[in-house]
Backbone as JSON, one array per atom type, in Angstrom:
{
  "sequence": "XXXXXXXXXXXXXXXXXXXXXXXXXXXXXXXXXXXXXXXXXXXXXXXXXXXXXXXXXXXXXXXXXXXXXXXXXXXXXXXXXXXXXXXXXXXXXXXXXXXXXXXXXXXXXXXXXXXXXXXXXXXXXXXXXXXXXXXXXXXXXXXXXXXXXXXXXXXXXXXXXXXXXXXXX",
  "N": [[-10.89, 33.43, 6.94], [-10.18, 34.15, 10.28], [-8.33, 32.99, 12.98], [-9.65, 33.59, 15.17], [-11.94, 33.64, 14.65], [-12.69, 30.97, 13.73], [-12.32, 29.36, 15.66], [-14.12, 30.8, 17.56], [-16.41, 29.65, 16.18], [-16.45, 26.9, 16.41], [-16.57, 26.56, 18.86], [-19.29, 27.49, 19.55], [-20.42, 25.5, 17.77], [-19.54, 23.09, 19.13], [-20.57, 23.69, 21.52], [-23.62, 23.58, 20.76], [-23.63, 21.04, 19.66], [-23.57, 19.77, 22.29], [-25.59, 20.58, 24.11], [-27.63, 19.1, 22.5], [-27.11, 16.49, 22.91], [-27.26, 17.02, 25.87], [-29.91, 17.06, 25.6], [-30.93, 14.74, 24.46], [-30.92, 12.87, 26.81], [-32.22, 13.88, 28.69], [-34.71, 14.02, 27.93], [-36.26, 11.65, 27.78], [-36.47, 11.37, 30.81], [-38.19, 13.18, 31.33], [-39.96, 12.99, 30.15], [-41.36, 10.83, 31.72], [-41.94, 12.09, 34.19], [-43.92, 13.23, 33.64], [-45.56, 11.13, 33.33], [-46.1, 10.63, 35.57], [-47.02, 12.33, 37.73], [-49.4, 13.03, 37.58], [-50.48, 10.66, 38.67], [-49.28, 10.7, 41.06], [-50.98, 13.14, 42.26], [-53.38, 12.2, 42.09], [-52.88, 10.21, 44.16], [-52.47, 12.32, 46.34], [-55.15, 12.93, 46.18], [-56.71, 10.52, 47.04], [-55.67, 10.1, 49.74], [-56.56, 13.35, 50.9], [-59.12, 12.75, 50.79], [-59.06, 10.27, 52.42], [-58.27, 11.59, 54.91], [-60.88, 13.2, 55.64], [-62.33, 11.14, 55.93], [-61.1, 9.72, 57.91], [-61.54, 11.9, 60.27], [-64.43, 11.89, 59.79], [-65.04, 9.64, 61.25], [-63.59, 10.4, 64.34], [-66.12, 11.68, 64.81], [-68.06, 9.78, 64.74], [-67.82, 7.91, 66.57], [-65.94, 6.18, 65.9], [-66.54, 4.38, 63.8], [-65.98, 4.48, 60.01], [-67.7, 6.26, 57.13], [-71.03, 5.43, 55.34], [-71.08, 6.22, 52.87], [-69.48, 8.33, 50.6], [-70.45, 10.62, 50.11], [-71.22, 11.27, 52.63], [-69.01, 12.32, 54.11], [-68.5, 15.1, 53.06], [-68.83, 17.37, 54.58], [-66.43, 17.58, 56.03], [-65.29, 17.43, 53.77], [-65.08, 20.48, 52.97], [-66.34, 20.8, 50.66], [-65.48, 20.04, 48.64], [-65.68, 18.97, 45.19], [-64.16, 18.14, 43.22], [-61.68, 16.75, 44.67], [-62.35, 14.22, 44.52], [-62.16, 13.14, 41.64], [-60.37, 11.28, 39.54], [-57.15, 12.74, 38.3], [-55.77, 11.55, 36.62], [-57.81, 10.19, 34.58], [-59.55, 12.34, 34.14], [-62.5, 13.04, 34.19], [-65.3, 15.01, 34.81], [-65.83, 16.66, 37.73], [-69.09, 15.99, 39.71], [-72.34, 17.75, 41.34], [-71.29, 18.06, 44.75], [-73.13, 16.87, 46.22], [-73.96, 14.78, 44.9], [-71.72, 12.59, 44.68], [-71.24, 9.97, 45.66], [-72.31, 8.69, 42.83], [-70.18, 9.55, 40.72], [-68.07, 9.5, 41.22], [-64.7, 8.6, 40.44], [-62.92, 6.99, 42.1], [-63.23, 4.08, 44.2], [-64.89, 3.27, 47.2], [-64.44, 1.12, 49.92], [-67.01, -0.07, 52.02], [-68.63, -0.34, 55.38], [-66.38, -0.58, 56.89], [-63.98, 0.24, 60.08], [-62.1, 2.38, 62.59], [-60.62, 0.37, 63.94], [-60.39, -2.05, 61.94], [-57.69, -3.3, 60.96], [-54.21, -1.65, 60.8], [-53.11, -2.53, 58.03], [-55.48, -2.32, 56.04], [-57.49, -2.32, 53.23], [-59.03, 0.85, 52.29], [-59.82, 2.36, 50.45], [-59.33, 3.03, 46.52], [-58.51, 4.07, 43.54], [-59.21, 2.55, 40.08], [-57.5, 0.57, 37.78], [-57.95, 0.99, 35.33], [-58.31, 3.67, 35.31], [-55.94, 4.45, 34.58], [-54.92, 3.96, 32.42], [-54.93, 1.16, 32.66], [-52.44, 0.55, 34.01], [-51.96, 0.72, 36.88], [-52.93, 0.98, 40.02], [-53.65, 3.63, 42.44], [-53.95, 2.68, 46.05], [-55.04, 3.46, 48.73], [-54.5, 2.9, 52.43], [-55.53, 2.09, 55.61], [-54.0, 3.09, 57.85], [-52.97, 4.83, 56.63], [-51.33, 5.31, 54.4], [-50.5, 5.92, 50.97], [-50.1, 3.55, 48.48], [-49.04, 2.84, 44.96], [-49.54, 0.52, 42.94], [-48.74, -1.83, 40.51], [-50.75, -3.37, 38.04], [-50.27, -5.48, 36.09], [-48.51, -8.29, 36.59], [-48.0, -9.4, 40.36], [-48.24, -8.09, 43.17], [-47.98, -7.8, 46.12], [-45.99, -9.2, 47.54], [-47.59, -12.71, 46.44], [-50.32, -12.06, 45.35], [-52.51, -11.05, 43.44], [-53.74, -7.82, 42.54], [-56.44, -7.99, 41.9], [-57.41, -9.62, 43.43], [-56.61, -8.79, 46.2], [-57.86, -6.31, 46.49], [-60.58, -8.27, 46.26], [-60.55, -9.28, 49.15], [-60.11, -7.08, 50.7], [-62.86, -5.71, 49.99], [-63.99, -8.18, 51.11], [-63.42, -7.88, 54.03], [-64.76, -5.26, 54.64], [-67.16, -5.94, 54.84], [-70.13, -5.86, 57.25]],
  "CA": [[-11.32, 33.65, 8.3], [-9.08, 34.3, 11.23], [-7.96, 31.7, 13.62], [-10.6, 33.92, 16.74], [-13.78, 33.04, 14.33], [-13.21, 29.72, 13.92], [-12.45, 28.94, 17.42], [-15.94, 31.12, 17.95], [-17.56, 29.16, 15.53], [-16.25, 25.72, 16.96], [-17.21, 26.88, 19.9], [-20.73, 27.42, 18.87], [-21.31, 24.15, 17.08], [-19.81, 22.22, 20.6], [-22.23, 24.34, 23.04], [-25.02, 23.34, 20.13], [-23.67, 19.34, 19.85], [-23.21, 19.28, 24.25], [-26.84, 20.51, 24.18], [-28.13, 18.38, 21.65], [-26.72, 15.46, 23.69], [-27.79, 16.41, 26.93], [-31.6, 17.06, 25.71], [-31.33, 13.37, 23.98], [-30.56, 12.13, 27.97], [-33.27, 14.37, 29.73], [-36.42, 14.06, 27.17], [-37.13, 10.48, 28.64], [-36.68, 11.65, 32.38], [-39.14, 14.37, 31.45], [-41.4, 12.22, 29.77], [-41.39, 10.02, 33.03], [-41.92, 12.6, 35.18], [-44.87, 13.74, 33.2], [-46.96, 10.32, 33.56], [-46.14, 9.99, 37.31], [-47.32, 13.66, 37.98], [-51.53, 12.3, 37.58], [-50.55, 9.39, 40.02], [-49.34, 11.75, 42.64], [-52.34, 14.05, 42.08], [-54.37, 10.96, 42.25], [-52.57, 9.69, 45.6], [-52.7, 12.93, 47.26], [-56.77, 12.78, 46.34], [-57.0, 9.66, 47.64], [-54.87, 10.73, 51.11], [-57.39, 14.16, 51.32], [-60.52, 11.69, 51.26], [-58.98, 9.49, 53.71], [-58.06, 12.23, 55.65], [-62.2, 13.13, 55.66], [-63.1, 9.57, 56.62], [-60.81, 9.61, 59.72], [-62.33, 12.92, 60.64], [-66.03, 11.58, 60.27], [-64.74, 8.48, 62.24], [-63.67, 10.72, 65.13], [-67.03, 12.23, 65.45], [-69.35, 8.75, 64.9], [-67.73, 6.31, 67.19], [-64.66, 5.02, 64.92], [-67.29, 3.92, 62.38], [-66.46, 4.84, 58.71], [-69.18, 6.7, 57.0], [-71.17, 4.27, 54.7], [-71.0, 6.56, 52.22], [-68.88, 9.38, 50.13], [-71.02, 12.08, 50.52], [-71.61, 11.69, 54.25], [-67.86, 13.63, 54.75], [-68.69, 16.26, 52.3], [-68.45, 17.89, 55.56], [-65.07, 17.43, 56.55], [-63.88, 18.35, 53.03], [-65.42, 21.89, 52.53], [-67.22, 20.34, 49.37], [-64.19, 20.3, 47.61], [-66.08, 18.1, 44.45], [-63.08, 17.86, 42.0], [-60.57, 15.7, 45.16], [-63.29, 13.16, 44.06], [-61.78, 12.79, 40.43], [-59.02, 10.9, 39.5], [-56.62, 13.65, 37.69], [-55.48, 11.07, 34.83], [-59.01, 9.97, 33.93], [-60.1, 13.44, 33.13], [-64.11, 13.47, 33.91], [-65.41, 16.44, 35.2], [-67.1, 16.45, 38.82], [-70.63, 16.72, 39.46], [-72.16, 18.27, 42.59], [-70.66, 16.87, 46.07], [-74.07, 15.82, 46.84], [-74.46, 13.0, 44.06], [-70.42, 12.63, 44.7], [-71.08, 8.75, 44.83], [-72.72, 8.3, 41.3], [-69.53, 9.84, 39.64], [-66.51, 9.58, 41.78], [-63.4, 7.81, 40.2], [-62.42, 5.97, 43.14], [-64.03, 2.91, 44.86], [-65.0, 2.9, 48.43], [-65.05, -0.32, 50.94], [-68.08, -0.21, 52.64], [-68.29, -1.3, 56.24], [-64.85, -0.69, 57.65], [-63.92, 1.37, 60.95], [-60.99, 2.62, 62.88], [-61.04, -0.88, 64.86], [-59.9, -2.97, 61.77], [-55.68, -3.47, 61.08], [-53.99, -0.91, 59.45], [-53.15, -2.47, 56.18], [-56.63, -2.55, 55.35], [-57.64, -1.27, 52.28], [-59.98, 1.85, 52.74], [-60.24, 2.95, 48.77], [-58.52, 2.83, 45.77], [-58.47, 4.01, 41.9], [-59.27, 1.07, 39.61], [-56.54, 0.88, 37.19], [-58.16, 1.64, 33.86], [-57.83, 5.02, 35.3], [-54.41, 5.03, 34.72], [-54.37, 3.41, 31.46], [-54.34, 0.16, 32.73], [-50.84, 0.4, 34.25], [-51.88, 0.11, 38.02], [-53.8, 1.94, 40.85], [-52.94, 4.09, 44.21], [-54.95, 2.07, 47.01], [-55.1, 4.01, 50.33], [-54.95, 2.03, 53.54], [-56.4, 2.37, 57.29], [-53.27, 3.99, 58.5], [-53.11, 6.63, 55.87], [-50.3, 5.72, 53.43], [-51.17, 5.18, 49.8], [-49.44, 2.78, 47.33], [-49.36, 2.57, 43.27], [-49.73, -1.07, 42.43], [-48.87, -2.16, 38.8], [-51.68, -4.02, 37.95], [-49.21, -6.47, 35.37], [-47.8, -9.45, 37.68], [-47.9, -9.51, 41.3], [-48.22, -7.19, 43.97], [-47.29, -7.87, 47.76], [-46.2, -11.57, 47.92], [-48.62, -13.62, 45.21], [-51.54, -11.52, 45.67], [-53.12, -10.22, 42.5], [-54.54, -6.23, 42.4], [-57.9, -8.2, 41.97], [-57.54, -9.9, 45.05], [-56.25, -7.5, 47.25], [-59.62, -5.83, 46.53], [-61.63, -8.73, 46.89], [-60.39, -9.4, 50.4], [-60.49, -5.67, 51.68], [-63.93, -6.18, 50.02], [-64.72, -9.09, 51.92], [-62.88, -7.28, 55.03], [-65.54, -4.58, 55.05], [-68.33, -6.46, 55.05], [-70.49, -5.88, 58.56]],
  "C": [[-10.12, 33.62, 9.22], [-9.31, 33.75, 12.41], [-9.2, 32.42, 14.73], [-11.62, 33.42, 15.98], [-13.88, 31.74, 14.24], [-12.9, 29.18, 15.14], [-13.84, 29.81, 18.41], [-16.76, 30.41, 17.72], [-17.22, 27.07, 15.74], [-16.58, 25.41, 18.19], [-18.86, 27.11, 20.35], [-21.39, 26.06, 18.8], [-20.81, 23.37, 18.55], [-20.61, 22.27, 21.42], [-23.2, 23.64, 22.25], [-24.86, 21.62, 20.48], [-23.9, 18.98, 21.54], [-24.72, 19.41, 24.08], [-27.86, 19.87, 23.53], [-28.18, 16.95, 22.68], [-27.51, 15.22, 24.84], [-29.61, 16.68, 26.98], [-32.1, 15.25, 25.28], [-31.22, 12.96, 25.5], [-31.8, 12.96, 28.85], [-34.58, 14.49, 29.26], [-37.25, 12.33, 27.85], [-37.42, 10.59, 29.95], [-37.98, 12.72, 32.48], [-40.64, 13.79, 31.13], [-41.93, 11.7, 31.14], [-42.49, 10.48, 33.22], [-43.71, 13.15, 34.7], [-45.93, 12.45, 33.61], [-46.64, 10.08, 34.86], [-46.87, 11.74, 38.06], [-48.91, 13.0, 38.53], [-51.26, 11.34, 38.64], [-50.48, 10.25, 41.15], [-49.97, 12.35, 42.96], [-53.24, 12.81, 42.67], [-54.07, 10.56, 43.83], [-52.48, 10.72, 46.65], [-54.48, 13.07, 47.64], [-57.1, 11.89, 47.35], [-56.53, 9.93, 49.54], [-55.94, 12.18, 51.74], [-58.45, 13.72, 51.64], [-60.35, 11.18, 52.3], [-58.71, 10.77, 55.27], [-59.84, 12.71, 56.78], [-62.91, 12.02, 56.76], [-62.89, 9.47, 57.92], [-61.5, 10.91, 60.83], [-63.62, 12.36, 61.12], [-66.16, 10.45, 61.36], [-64.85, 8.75, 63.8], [-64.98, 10.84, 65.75], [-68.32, 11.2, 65.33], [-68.47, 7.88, 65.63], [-66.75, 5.41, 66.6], [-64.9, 4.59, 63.81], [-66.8, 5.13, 61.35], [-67.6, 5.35, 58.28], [-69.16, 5.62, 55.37], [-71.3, 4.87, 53.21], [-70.07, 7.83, 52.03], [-69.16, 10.38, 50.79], [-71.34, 12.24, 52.03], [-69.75, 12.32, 55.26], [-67.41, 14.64, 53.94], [-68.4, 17.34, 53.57], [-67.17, 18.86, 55.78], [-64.53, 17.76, 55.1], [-64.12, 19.69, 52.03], [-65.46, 21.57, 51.27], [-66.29, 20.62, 48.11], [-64.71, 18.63, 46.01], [-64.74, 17.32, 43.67], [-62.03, 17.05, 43.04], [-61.13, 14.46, 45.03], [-62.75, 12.52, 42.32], [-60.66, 12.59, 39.84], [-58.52, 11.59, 38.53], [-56.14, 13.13, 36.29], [-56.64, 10.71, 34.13], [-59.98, 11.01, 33.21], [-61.68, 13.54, 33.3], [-64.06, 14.59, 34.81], [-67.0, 16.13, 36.3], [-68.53, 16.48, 38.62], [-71.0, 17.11, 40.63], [-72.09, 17.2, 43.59], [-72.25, 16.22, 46.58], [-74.55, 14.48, 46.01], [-72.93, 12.35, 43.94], [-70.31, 10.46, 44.48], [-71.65, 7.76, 44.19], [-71.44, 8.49, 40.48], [-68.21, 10.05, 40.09], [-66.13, 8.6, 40.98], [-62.99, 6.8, 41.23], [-63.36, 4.97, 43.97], [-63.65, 2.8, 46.15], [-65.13, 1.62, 49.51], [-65.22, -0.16, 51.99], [-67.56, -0.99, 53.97], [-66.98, -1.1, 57.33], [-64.99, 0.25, 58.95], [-62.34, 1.17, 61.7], [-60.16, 1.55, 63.64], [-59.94, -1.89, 63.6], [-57.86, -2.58, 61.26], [-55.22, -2.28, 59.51], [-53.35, -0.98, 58.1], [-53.94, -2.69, 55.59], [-57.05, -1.83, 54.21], [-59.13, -0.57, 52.28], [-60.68, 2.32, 51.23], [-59.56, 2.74, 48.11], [-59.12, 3.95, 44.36], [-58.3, 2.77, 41.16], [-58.38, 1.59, 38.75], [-56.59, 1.12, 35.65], [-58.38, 3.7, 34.14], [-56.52, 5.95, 34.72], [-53.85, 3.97, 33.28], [-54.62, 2.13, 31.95], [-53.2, -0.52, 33.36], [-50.71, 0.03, 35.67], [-52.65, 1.12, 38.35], [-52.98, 2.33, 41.91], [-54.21, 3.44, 44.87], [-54.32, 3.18, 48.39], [-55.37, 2.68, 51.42], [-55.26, 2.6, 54.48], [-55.34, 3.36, 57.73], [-52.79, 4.8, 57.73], [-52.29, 6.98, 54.82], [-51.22, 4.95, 52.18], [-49.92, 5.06, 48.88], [-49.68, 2.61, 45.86], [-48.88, 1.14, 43.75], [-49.81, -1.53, 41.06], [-50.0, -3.49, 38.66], [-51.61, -5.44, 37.16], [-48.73, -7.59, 36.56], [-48.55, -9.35, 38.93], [-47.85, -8.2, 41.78], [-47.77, -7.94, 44.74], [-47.22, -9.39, 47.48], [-46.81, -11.89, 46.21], [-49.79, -13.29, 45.67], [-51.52, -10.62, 44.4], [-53.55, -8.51, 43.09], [-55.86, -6.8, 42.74], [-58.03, -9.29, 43.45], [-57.0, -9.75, 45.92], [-57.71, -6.76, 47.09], [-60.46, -6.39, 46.87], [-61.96, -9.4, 48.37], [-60.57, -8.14, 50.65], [-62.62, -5.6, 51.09], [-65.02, -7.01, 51.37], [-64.42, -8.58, 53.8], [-63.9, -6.31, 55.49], [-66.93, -4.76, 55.36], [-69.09, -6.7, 56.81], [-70.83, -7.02, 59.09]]
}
């Protein structure tokens, strides 16, 4: 062989080893990116609902509606922003929306109480187990690993059972 093929063919196998390399360094970032995809789906759901709520709020007096389906309205019966995207069930119509929604509503609330109140959430066996997006009053929504601690020394399960007890009339 003559000294141009093997400097072709060394050339070859480096481009193949460099790319070998940099797929071993970008298959975990990809993986990532793949289970955080359903959360963001999930937290923009949750953010289009709330969006709904503040809508129906405007037009009753600040009051929350005491149910799902009473801002079917406000979201041009869009069934499927009702179903959390990693859990995988498959809507049913927006008028039985809460028998088979994914996400848990707290009852009770209106535009009146403080905005880190929690308005809804995804329970976290949605998500495997790994944590939930909670929506609050003023409109941002948080993943919460459901493992240790959240905010301070406040469990997942009681952060719920205060916005719980928070909505109560």
């Amino acid at each position: 062989m003559g000294k141009g093929v093997r400097r072709c063919l060394f050339g070859l196998a480096g481009l193949l080893v460099l790319g070998v390399v940099v797929l071993y360094f970008l298959l975990p970032a990809i993986a990532c990116s793949r289970e955080r995809l359903p959360r963001i789906s999930c937290a923009n759901n949750l953010k289009q609902i709330g969006l709904g709520i503040k809508m129906y709020a405007a037009d009753h007096g600040k009051a929350f509606p005491p149910r799902f389906v009473d801002i079917r309205n406000y979201m041009a019966d869009q069934a499927s922003m009702f179903i959390c995207p990693t859990f995988g069930n498959e809507p049913g119509p927006i008028g039985t929306v809460d028998e088979w929604t994914d996400y848990a509503y707290v009852v009770g609330l209106s535009e009146t109480n403080a905005p880190n109140t929690i308005v809804m959430y995804c329970h976290p066996k949605n998500h495997g187990g790994d944590g939930a997006n909670i929506l609050f009053l003023d409109g941002h929504c948080e993943w919460f690993n459901s493992e240790g601690k959240t905010s301070g020394e406040t469990s997942f399960e009681d952060m719920i059972r205060q916005a719980r007890e928070q909505g109560k009339p």
